[in-house]
N, C-alpha and C positions, 0 to 999 in steps of 0.2 A: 297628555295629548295637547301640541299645541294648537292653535286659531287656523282655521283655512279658508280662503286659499292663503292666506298670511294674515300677519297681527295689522299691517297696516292698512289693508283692506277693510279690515274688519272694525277698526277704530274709525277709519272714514266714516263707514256707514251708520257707525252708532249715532259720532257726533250730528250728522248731518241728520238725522232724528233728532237729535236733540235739539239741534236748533229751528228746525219746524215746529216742534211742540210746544219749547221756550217762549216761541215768539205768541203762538194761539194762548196760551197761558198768561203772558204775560208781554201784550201788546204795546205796554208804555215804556217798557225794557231797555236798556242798550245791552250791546255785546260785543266780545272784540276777541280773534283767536292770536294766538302768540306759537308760533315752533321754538324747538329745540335744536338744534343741530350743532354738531363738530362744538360742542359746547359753549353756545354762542345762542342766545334766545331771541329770535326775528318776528317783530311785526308781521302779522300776516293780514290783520283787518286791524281798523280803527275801529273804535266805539261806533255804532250805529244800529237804526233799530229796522234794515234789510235783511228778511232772513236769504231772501234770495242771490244778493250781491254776498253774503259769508260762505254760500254754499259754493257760487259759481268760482270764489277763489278759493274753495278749499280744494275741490276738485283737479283746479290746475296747478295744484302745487303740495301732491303728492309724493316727497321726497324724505326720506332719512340717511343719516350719516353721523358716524362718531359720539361720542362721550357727548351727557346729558348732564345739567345745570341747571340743577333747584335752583343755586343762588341768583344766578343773571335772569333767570324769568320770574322770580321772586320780584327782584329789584324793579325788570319792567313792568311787571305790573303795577307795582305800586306807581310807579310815577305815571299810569294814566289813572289808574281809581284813586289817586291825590284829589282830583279834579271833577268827582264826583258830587255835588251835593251834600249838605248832610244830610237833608230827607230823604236822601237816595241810600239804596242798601248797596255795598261796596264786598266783592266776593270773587273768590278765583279757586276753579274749579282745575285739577291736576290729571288728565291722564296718562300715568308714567308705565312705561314697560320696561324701562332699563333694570338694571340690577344695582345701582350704585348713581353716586354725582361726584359731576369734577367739579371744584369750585375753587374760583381765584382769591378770596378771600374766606370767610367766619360766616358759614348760611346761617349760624344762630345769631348773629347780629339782623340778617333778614329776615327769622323770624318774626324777633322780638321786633321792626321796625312795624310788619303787619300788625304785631297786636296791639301796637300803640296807634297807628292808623283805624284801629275796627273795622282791618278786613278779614272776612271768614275765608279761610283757604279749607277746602276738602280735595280729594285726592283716592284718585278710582284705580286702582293699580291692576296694571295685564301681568305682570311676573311674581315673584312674592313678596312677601310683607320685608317690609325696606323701615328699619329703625326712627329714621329724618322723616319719613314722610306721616308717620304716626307721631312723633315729636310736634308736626309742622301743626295738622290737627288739632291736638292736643291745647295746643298754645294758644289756636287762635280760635279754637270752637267749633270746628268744620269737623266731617265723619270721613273717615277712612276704611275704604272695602277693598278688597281684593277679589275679581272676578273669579270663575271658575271655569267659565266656557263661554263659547257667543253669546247664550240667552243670556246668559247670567248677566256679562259683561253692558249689555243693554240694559238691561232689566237698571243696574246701579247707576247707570246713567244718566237716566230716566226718574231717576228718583231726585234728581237734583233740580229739576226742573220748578216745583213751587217752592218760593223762597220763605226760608225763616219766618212766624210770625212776626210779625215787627210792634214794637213796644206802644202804644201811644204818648202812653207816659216820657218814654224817651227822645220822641219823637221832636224834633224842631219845628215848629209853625213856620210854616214859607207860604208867602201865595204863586203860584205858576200862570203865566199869564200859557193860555190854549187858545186856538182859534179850530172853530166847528165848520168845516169849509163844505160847499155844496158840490155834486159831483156835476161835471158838464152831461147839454146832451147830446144825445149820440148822432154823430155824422157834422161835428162842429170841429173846426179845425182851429188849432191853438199853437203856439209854441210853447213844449214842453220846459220846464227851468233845471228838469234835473237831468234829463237826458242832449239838453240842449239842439230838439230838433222838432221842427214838426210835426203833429201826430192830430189824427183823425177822430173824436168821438171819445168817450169816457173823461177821465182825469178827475181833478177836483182843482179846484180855486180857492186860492188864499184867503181870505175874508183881508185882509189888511191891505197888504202890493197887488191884490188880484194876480200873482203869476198862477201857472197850472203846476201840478206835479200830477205825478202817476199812480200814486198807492199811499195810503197810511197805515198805519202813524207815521210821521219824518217831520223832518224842521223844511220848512221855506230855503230855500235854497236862494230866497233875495232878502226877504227881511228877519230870516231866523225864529220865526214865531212857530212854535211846537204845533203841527195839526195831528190832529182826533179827531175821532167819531165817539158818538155817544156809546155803543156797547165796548169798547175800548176801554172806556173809563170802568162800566159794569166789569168789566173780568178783571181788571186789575183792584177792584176794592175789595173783594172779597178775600186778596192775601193781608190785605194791611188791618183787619179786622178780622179774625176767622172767629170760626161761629166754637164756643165752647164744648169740650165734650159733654158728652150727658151720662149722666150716672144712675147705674141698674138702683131700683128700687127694690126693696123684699118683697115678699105678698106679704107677710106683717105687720106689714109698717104703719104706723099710728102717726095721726099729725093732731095735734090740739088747736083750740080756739074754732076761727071762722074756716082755715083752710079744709077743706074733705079730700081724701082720696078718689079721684075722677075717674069712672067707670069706661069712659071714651077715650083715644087717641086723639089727641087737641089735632092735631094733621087729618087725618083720613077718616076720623069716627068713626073707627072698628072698635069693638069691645076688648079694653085689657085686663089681663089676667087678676084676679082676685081671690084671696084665701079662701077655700073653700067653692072655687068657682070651676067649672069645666074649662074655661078659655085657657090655654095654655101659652107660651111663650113669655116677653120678658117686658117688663114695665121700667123706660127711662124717664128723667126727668131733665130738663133744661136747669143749670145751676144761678141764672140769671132773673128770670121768668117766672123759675117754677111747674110749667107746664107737663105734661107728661105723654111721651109719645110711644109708638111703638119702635120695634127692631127696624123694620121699613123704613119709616120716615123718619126714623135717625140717620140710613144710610144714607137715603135721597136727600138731607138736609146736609148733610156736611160732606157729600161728593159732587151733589148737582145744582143744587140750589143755593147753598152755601147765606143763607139766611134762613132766622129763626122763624118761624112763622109769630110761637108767642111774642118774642120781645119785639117783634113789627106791629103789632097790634094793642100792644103796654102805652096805654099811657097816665105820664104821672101826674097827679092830680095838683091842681093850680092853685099854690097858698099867695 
């Protein structure tokens, strides 16, 4: 059974989830869509962090035709995640429905240029499993699915939205200069710098050239200085750090010295399970901390909260 009312309807609306969600997940983001066609890989958006300008040209430019080229969208790719940062994570996401690639030269020369770049290519297929694009994965570290049906097909979409833990250790120290702009108030009349018009009440101001813009996160569109808002910053730290899994404890488990096995949920202070004890369910433990939570506040810690409570509250004593 294939997609209805078509595949390419159906892929519109995935991505266009996706990139509302990408951006709520991941506010400090950039993003850029790239077509295929007549075997020819086209610009569709630059890098930018509007989810709403990626949508309004995805929408108007709902077209397919001819033979499909890993290689040429390979290639453009890279040559704008070239231009990435290195503390920026560099990544290119594939949704292919073809059955095959035309390619003018060696895609395995593009793969291997991706892997030497560190960029992650994954690859969400509508049709079946395609040899190259499980190769392309493979090589460079990204996961390859194959939908089954609408939901399905969302569903893996959707899965690519929080990125890769990212290393610290590997990480390169940069400082980013941000500016924390204050929103106007309303019924003030300004000239817009990204729409180039004037507009009535809301906006926000640059802290640096004082121009207005309309929404953040985006760059100044006069002095290029990145604006944010503070929860902005909150939703984007919790991928570059995530909080460790926590691991089931036995009921037998014995610890020696000072440490004891803690009859309480360090989170919520419900009683956890103990040998010989009525409480039933599952005793974890933070591998950082030490702490010991239950199944709950495991879930709520590493879906919602995405910090430990113990290791917020650790601290190391001052030699």
């Amino acid at each position: 059974m294939d997609f209805r009312p078509s595949r390419l309807a159906v892929v519109a609306n995935c991505v266009e989830a996706f990139i509302r969600e990408f951006f709520d997940q991941n506010p400090l983001s950039h993003l850029g869509i790239i077509t295929i066609r007549n075997g020819i890989a086209s610009r569709l958006t630059d890098l930018s962090g509007s989810p709403e300008a990626h949508i309004k040209v995805l929408r108007g430019n709902l077209e397919c035709a001819g033979d499909a080229s890993i290689q040429n969208a390979l290639d453009l790719s890279r040559s704008f995640l070239c231009q990435v940062p290195t503390y920026g994570h560099r990544e290119v996401m594939l949704i292919f429905s073809a059955l095959g690639t035309c390619d003018p030269g060696d895609v395995l020369e593009s793969v291997r240029n991706c892997k030497e770049e560190n960029i992650r290519c994954s690859v969400v297929g509508v049709a079946a499993e395609i040899y190259i694009c499980k190769l392309l994965c493979e090589k460079t570290g990204g996961i390859y699915s194959v939908a089954m049906n609408e939901a399905h097909l969302k569903e893996l979409v959707l899965e690519h939205v929080a990125p890769p833990p990212a290393l610290a250790e590997a990480a390169v120290a940069s400082l980013v200069k941000m500016g924390f702009p204050q929103r106007g108030a309303e019924g003030t009349i300004a000239l817009c710098a990204c729409h180039r018009e004037v507009k009535i009440g809301g906006g926000y101001t640059c802290p640096r050239c004082k121009a207005r813009v309309c929404e953040l996160p985006t760059e100044c569109f006069i002095c290029g200085l990145t604006l944010v808002s503070s929860p902005h910053l909150a939703r984007s730290y919790h991928h570059l750090f995530p909080v460790p899994v926590f691991e089931e404890v036995p009921l037998d488990a014995k610890f020696s010295g000072i440490q004891e096995l803690s009859k309480v949920c360090y989170g919520c202070q419900q009683l956890l399970p103990l040998a010989g004890s009525k409480v039933t369910g599952v005793r974890l433990v933070c591998p950082r901390c030490n702490k010991h939570f239950c199944f709950d506040c495991d879930v709520y810690i590493h879906e919602s909260l995405h910090n430990c409570p113990g290791c917020e509250s650790f601290c190391e004593p001052q030699t």
